[in-house]
C-alpha positions in Angstrom: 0.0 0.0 0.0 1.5 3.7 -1.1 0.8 7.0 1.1 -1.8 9.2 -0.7 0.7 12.1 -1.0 -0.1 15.6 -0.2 3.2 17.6 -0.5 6.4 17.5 1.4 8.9 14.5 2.5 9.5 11.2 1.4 6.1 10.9 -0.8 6.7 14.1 -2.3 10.5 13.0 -3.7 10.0 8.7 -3.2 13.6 8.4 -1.4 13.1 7.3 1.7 15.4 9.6 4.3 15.5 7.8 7.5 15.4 3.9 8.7 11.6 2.8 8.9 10.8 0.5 11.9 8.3 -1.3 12.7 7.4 -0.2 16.2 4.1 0.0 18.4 4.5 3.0 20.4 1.4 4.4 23.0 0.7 8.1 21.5 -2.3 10.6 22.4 -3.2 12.5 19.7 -5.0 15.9 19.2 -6.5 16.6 16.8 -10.1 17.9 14.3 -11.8 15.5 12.8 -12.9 15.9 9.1 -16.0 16.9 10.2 -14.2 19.8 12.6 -15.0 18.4 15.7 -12.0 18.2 17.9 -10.7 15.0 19.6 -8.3 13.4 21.9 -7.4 9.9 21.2 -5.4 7.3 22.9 -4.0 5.1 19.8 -0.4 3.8 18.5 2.2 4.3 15.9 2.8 1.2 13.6 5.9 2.5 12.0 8.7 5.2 13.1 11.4 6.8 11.5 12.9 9.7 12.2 10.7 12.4 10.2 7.4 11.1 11.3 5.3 7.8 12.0 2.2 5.8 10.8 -0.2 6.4 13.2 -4.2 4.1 13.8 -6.7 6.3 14.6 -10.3 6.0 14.9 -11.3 9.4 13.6 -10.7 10.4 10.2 -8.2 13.4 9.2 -7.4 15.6 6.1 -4.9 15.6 4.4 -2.2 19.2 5.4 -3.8 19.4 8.5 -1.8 19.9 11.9 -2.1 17.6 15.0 0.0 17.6 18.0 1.4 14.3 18.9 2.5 13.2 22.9 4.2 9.9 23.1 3.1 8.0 26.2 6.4 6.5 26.4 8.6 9.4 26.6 6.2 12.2 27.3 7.5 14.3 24.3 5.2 16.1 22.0 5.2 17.7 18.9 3.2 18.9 16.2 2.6 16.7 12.8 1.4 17.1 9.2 -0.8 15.0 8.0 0.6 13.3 4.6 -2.3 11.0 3.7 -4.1 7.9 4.4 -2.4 4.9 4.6 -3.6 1.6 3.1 -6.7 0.2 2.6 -10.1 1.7 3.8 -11.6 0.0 7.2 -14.7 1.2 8.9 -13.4 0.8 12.4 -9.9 2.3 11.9 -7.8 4.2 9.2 -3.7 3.9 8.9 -2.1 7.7 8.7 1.3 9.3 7.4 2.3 11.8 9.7 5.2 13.6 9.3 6.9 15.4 12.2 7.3 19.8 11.7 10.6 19.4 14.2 12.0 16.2 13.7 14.1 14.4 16.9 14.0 11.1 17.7 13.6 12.2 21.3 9.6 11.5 20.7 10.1 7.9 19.8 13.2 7.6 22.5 14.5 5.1 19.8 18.1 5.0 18.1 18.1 4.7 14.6 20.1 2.1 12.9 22.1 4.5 9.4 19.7 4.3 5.9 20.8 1.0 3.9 19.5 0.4 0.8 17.4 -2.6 1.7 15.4 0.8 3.4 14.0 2.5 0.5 11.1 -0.2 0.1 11.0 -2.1 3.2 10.3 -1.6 6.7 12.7 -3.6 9.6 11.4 -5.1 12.0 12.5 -7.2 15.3 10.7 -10.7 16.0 11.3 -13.1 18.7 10.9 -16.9 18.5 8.5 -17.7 20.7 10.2 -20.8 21.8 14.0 -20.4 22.2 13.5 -15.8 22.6 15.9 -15.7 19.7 15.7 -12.4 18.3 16.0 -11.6 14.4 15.9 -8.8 12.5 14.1 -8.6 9.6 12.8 -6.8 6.0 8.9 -6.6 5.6 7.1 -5.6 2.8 3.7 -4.1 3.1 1.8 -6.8 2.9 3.9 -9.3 5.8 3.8 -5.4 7.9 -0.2 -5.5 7.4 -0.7 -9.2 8.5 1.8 -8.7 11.3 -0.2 -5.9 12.6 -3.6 -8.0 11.6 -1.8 -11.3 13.9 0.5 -10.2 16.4 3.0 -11.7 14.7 4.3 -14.0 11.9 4.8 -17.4 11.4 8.0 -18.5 10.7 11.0 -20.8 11.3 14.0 -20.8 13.9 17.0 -22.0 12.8 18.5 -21.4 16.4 15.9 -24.5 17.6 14.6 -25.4 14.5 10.3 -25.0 15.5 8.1 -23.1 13.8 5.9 -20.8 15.7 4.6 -17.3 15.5 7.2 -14.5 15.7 6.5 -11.7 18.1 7.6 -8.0 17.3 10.0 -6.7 20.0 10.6 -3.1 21.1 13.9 -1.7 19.2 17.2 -0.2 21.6 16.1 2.8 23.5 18.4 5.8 23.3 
């Protein structure tokens, strides 16, 4: 699934800037609806990277529009710009590009690992086995990225004790 682009960053140029990971952070977010009724909502980001996230919300956004962003983890905040609508349409929840107006990965509290170019059209992630903990890191594509966040995880094996199970995703380094 491609961001519906308004202007500005990554899907304005399509090169990719920072490291995309896939990471489920606790934000509050405050925001207008489309409708212009203001809302607070308690949600998470599905992917980080430095400039901005994807964000779930339950209220539906414009496109250019400003929110203000607080990470429960690290009680930063900062204001975003709405790039578009991510992914496919849902009735109980929409996927949204956000990109930051001050970027610092203070927000996230995560270090980011240097832009390879495995980055432009994938987003890492960390899974664990869920038998031996082993920890890998890993390349998803949009799809295995959807179905992880659809699961909890992804079914794979370990060649550390050779099972098959379903792969957790595991918080990245703090800073």
């Amino acid at each position: 699934m491609q961001i519906q682009p308004a202007a500005g960053g990554a899907a304005r140029t399509g090169v990719r800037r920072s490291t995309r990971l896939a990471v489920s952070l606790p934000i509050r977010v405050y925001a207008t609806d489309y409708k212009g009724t203001d809302f607070v909502e308690d949600s998470t980001t599905v992917v980080v990277n430095y400039y901005g996230a994807r964000i779930r919300l339950n209220h539906r956004l414009l496109p250019e529009q400003e929110i203000r962003i607080r990470s429960l983890k690290t009680s930063q905040e900062a204001v975003f710009r709405v790039v578009g609508r991510v992914g496919s349409l849902d009735d109980r929840f929409a996927y949204w590009g956000v990109e930051c107006l001050t970027p610092s990965p203070e927000i996230w509290g995560i270090s980011f690992p240097p832009l390879g170019p495995e980055d432009q059209r994938a987003v890492r992630a960390l899974l664990r086995c869920p038998i031996c903990r082993a920890q890998e890191g890993i390349y998803l594509d949009e799809p295995l990225l959807e179905s992880i966040q659809e699961l909890g995880g992804l079914l794979r094996g370990c060649v550390k004790c050779g099972q098959t199970g379903i792969w957790e995703p595991v918080p990245y380094t703090e800073t």
